[in-house]
C-alpha positions as CSV (number, residue, x, y, z in Angstrom):
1,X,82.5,129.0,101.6
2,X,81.8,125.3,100.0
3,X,84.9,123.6,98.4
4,X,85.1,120.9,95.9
5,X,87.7,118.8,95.4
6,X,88.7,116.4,92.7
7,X,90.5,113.2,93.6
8,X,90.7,110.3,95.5
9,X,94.3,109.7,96.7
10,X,96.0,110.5,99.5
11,X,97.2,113.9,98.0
12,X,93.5,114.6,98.5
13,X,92.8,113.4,101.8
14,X,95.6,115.9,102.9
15,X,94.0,118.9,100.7
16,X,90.5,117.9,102.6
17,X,92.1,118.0,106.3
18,X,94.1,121.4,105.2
19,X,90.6,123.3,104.2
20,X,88.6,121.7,106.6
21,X,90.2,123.2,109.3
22,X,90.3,126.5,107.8
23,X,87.7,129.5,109.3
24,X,86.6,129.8,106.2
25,X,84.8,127.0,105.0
26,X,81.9,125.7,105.9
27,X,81.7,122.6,103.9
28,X,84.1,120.3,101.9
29,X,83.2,118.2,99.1
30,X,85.3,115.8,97.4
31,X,84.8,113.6,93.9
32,X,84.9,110.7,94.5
33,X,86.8,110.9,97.7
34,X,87.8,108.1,99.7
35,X,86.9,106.3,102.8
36,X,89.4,108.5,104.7
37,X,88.0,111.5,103.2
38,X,84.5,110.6,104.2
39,X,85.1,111.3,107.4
40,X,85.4,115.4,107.1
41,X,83.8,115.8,103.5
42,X,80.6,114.9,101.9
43,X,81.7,112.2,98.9
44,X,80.0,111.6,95.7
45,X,81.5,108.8,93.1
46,X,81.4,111.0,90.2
47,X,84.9,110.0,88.2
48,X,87.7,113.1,87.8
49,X,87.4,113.0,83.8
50,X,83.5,113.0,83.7
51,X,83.5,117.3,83.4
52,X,80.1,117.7,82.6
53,X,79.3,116.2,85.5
54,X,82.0,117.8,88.1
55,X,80.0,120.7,86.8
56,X,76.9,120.1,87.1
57,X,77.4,119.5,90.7
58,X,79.6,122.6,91.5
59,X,76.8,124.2,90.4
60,X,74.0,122.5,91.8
61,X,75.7,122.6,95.4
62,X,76.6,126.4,94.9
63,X,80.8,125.9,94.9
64,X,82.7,128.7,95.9
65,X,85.9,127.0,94.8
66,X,87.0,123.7,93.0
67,X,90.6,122.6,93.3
68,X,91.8,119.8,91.2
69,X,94.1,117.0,93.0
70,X,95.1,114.2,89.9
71,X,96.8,115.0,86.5
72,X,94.6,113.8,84.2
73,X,91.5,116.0,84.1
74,X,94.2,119.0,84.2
75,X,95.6,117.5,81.1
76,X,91.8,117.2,80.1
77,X,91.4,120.4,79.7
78,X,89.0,120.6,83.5
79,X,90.2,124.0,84.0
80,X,89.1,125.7,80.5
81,X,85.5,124.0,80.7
82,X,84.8,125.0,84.6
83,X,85.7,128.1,83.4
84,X,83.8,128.3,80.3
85,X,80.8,127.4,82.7
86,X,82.4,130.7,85.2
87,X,82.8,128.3,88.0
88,X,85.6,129.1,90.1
89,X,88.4,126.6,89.8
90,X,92.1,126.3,91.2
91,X,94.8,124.7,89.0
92,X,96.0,125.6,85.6
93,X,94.8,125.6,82.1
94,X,95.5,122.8,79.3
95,X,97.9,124.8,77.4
96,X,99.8,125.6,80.5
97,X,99.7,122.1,82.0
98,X,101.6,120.9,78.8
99,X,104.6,121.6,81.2
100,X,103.3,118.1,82.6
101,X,102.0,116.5,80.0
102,X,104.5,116.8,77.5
103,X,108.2,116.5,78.7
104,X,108.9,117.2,75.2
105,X,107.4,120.4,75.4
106,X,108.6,121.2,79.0
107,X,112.2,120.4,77.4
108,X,112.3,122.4,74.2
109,X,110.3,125.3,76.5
110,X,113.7,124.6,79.4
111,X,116.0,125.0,76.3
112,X,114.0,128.4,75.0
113,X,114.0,130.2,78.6
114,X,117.8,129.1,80.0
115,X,116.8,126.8,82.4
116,X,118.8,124.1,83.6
117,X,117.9,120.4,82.9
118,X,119.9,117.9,81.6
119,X,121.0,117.3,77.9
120,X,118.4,115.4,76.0
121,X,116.7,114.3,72.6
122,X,113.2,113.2,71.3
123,X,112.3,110.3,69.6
124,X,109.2,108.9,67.7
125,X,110.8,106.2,65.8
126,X,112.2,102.9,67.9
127,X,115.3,102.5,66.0
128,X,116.5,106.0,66.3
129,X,116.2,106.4,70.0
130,X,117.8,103.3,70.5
131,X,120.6,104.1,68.3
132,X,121.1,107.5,70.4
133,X,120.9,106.2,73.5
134,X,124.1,103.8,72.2
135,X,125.9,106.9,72.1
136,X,125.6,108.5,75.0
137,X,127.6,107.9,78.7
138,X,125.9,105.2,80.8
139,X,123.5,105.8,82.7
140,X,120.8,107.4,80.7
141,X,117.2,108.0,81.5
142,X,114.4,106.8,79.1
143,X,111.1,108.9,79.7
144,X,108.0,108.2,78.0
145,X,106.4,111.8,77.0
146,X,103.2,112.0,78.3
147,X,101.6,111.0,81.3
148,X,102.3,107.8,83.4
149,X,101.0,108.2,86.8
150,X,105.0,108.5,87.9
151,X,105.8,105.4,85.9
152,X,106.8,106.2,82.8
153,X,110.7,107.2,84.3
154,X,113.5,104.3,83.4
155,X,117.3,105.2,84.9
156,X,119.4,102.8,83.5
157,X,122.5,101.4,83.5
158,X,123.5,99.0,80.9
159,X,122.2,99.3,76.9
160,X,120.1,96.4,77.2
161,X,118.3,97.8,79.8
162,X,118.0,100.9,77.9
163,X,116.4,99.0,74.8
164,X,114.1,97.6,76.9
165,X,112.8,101.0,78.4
166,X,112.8,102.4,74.6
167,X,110.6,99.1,73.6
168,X,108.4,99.1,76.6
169,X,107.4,102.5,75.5
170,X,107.1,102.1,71.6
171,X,105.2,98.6,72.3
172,X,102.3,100.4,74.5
173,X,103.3,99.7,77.8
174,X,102.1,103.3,78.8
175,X,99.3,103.6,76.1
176,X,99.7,107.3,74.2
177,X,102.5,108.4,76.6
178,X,105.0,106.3,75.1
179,X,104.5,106.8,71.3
180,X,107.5,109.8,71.9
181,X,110.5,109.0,74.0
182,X,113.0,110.9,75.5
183,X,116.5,110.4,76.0
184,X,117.8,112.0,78.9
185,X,121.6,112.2,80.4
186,X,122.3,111.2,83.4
187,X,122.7,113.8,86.6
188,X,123.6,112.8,89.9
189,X,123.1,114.6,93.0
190,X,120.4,114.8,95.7
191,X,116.6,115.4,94.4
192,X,114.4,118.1,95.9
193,X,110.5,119.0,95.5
194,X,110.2,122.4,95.5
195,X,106.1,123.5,95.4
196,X,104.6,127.0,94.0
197,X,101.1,128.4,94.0
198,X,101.3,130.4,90.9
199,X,98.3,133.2,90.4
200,X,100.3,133.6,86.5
201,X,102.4,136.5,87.4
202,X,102.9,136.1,91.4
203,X,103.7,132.8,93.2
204,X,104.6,131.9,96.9
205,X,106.0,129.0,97.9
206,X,105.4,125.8,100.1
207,X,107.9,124.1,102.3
208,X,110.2,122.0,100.5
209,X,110.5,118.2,100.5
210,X,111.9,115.0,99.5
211,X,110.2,112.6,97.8
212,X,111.7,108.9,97.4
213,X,110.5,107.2,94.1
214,X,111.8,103.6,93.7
215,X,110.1,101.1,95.8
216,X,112.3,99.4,97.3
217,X,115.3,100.3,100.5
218,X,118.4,101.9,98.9
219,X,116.5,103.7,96.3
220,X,116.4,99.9,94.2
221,X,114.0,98.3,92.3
222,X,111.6,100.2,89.8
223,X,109.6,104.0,89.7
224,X,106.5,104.2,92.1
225,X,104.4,107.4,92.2
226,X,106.1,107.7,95.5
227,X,107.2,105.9,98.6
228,X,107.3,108.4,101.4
229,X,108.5,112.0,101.8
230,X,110.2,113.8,104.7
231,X,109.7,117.9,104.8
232,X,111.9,120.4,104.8
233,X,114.5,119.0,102.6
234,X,117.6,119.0,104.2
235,X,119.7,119.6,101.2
236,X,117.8,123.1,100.3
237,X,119.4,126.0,102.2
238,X,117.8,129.3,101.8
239,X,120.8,130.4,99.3
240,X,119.7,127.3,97.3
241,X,115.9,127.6,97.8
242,X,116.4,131.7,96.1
243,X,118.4,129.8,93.4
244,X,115.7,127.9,92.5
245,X,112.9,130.7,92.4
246,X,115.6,132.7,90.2
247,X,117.0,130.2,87.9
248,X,113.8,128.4,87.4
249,X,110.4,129.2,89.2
250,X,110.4,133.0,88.3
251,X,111.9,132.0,84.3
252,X,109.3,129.5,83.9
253,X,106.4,132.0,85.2
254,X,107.4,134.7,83.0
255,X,108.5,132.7,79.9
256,X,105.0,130.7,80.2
257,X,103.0,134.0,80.5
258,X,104.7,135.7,77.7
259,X,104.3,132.7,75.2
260,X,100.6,132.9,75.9
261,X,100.5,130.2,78.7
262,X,99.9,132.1,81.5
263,X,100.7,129.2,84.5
264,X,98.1,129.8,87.3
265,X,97.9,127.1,90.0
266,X,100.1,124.3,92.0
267,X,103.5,124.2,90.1
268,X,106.2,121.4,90.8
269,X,109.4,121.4,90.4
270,X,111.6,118.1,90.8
271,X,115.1,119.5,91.0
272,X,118.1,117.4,91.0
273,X,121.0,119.3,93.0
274,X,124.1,118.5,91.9
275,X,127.7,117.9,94.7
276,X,127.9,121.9,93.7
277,X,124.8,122.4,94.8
278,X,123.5,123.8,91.1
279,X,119.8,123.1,90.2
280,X,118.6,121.3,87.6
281,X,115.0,120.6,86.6
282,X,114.2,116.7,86.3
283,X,110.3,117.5,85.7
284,X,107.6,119.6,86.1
285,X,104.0,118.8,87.4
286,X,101.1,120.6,87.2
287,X,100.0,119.7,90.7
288,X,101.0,119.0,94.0
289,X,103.1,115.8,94.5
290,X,102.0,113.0,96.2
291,X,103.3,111.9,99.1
292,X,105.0,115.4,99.5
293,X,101.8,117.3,100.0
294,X,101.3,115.1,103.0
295,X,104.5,116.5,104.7
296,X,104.0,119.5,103.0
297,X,100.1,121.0,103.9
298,X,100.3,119.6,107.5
299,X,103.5,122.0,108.1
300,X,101.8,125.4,106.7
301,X,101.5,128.1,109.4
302,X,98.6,130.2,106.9
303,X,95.4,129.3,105.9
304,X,95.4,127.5,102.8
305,X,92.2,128.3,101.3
306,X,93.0,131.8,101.9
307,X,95.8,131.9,99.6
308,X,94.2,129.9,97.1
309,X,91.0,132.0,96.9
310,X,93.6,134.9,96.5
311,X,95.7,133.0,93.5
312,X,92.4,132.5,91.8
313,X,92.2,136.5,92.4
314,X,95.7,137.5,91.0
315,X,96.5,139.1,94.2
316,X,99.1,136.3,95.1
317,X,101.7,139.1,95.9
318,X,100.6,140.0,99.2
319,X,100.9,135.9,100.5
320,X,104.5,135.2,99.3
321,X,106.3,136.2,102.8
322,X,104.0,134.5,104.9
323,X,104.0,131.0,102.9
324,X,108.0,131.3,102.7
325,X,108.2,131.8,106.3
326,X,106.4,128.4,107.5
327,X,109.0,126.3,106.8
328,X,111.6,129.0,108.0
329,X,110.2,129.5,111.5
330,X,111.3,126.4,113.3
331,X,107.7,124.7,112.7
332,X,109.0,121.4,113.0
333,X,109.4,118.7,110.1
334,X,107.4,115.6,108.8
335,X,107.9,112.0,107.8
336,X,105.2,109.8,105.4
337,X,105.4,106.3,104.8
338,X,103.4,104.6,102.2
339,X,102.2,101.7,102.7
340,X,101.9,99.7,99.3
341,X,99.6,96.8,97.9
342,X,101.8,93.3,97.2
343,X,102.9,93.7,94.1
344,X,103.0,97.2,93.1
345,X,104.1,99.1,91.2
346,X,103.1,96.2,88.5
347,X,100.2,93.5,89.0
348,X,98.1,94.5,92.4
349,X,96.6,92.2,94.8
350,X,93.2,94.3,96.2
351,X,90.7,93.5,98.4
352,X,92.9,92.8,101.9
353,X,91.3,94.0,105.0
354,X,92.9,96.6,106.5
355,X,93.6,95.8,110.7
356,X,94.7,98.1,113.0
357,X,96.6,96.5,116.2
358,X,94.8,96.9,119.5
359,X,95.0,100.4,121.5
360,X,95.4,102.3,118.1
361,X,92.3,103.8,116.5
362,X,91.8,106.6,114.3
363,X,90.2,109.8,116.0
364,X,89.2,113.1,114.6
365,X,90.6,114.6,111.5
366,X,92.4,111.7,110.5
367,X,94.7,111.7,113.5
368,X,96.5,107.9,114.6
369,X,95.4,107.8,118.7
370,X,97.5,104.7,120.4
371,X,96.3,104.5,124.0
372,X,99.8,103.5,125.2
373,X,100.9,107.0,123.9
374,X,103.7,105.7,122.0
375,X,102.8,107.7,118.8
376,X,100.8,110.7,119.8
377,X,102.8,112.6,122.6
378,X,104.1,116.1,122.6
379,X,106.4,115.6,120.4
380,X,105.0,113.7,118.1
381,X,101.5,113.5,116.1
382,X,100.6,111.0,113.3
383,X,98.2,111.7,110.8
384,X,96.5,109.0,108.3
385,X,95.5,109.8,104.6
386,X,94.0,107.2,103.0
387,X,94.5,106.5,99.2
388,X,94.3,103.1,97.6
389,X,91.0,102.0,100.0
390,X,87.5,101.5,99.8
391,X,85.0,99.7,102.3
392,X,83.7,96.3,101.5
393,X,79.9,94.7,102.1
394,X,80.0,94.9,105.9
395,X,81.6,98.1,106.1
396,X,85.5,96.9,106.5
397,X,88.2,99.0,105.7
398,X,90.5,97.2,102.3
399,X,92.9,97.7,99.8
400,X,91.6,99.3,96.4
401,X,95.2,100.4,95.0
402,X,98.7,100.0,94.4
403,X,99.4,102.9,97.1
404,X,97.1,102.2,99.9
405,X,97.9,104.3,103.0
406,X,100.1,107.4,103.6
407,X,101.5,107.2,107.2
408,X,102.6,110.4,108.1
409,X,104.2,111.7,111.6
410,X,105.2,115.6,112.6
411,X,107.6,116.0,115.0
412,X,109.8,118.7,116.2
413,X,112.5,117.2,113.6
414,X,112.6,114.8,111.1
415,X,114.7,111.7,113.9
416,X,111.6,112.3,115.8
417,X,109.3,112.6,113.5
418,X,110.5,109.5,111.8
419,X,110.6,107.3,115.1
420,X,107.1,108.1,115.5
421,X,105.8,106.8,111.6
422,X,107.8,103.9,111.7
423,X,106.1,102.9,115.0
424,X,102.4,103.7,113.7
425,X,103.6,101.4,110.5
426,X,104.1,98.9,113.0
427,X,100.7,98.9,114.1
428,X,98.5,98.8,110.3
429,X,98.5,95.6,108.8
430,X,96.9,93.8,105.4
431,X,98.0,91.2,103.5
432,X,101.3,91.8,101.4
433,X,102.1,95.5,102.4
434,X,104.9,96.3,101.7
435,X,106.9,100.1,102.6
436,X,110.2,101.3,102.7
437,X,111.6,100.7,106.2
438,X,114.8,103.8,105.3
439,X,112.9,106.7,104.6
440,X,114.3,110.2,106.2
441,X,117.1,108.1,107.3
């Protein structure tokens, strides 16, 4: 089989290491791909929005199977027009990603089919969300309504901050997402990424994770699209993890389908759990997370682009067990740090070689090797996906991104597991990086 993905990011990166190794495929092509992804695909810059293209080239390379990575050619509708052209394609359709693209509609959809989320109105006019937002119980959460690559979030804890989030939306700050705001009540508790692979009626489930959003130690400072991720989730029992698929996963699958949205592809669900340990959903995503699938993808006992071939067949039902029981076996855990650009998630500094120290290199399938033997041992193995990076003139490794590198250790649990990234973090160096130094603890 050939396999085309779409993407660039480190979310990608892990998706090309995942099918690469899988008995399968014979060849993995990625658009544009990365540096890191280089290394075990063929890469061709074609941009993730330019479909007629994408298309072109699945069919002139004979593609067995596209999977798309990013948001915004899901939201584009990438999906409908492969299949219009009867290309083979894993992820879900427009109407069907609207669950992403519109917290609006993945709100008033929640409301419809009984699932939990958090109390909330809509707003398209400044004065009126500001005024609501007066009356409800500090803090409150200001969400632009469209897409935002994981930026468009505001939790906030005084009114004037929350006049601020409403303005920075109504004044363009994130283009045509923020021209509809939501006002969202607060819920504390512990957050949880919970990951389907939906075939529209069937679905089987990934390991769980954690994902850690603001940039900055002690969950401070502003939304990122992601800081680093640890895998299984602590917080999710099994009781917990079959609340989830009742409450919400199997609801949302069977309310989509019947209102003529049949869901078929990744689904995420970022579910807050509350001190009673109920579930609420804080958003959906129409595609893997990113950094969770690089905790997540490098745990899985099956072989990925088996069950995906078989989602894109409708014949997810016979997958479901297996997929459950890779995170349920005792296959160990993982840890990702991100390593970010000097002054994300705002204004970026790029172009800042990229050094590793001396005695670490990279080796085969984008595995960290440190000849002392402090990172790779028994125990422990690091893996490097690339995302914000490109390769200069003379063929240097440098920054090209707000999120540059995805650091990401497995480990028999997550102590170890986290011992071993933090001392590969160590050992990567650029200009102004900057990383969480308490993630997983």
């Amino acid at each position: 089989m050939k396999i085309l993905i779409i993407g660039s990011g480190g979310r990608e990166h892990a998706l090309a290491l995942s099918l690469s190794l899988s008995n399968h495929v014979d060849e993995v092509f990625c658009c544009p791909g990365n540096p890191g992804i280089q290394q075990i695909a063929h890469c061709t810059p074609i941009e993730v929005i330019d479909f007629k293209k994408l298309a072109n080239f699945a069919q002139e390379n004979r593609i067995d199977l596209t999977i798309v990575g990013p948001d915004d050619p899901i939201a584009g509708g990438i999906v409908d027009y492969f299949e219009e052209k009867n290309l083979r394609i894993f992820g879900p359709r427009k109407d069907a990603a609207k669950l992403e693209w519109s917290k609006y509609f993945a709100k008033e959809f929640m409301l419809r089919r009984g699932i939990p989320t958090a109390r909330y109105a809509a707003f398209d006019r400044r004065e009126h969300a500001i005024a609501y937002a007066h009356s409800r119980k500090l803090p409150i959460v200001i969400k632009a309504d469209g897409l935002a690559r994981g930026k468009g979030v505001a939790v906030v804890n005084s009114y004037d901050a929350a006049v601020g989030a409403i303005n920075a939306c109504f004044e363009g700050k994130f283009g045509e997402a923020g021209k509809l705001v939501i006002v969202e009540d607060f819920i504390a508790g512990r957050e949880a990424s919970v990951f389907a692979i939906c075939d529209g009626e069937n679905y089987a489930l990934l390991p769980t994770a954690q994902d850690y959003k603001r940039l900055m130690d002690g969950d401070k400072g502003p939304n990122t699209g992601g800081m680093g991720a640890r895998s299984p989730n602590p917080y999710i029992s099994p009781a917990i993890l079959r609340r989830i698929e009742r409450e919400i996963i199997q609801p949302t699958l069977y309310g989509m389908k019947e209102e003529g949205r049949s869901y078929k592809g990744f689904l995420y669900v970022g579910v807050m759990l509350t001190e009673n340990d109920d579930p609420y959903v804080i958003e959906f995503n129409s595609r893997l997370g990113d950094p969770e699938t690089q905790v997540v993808l490098p745990l899985l006992e099956c072989d990925l682009f088996e069950v995906l071939w078989q989602a894109t067949e409708g014949n997810l039902g016979y997958f479901k067990g297996q997929l459950a029981s890779a995170e349920l076996s005792g296959n160990g855990a993982a840890v990702c740090i991100v390593m970010a650009s000097q002054g994300y998630p705002e204004k970026i500094a790029n172009g800042m070689p990229i050094r590793f120290k001396v005695g670490f290199s990279l080796g085969p399938h984008s595995q960290l090797l440190d000849k002392t033997g402090d990172i790779n041992t028994e125990t422990a193995k690091v893996l490097l996906f690339q995302a914000g990076t490109k390769l200069d003139n003379n063929r240097n490794l440098i920054t090209a991104g707000g999120r540059v590198l995805c650091v990401t250790a497995l480990a028999a649990n997550i102590e170890e597991a986290r011992l071993a990234v933090y001392k590969a973090v160590d050992k990567i160096d650029f200009a102004g990086k900057q990383n969480r130094s308490d993630i997983a603890s």
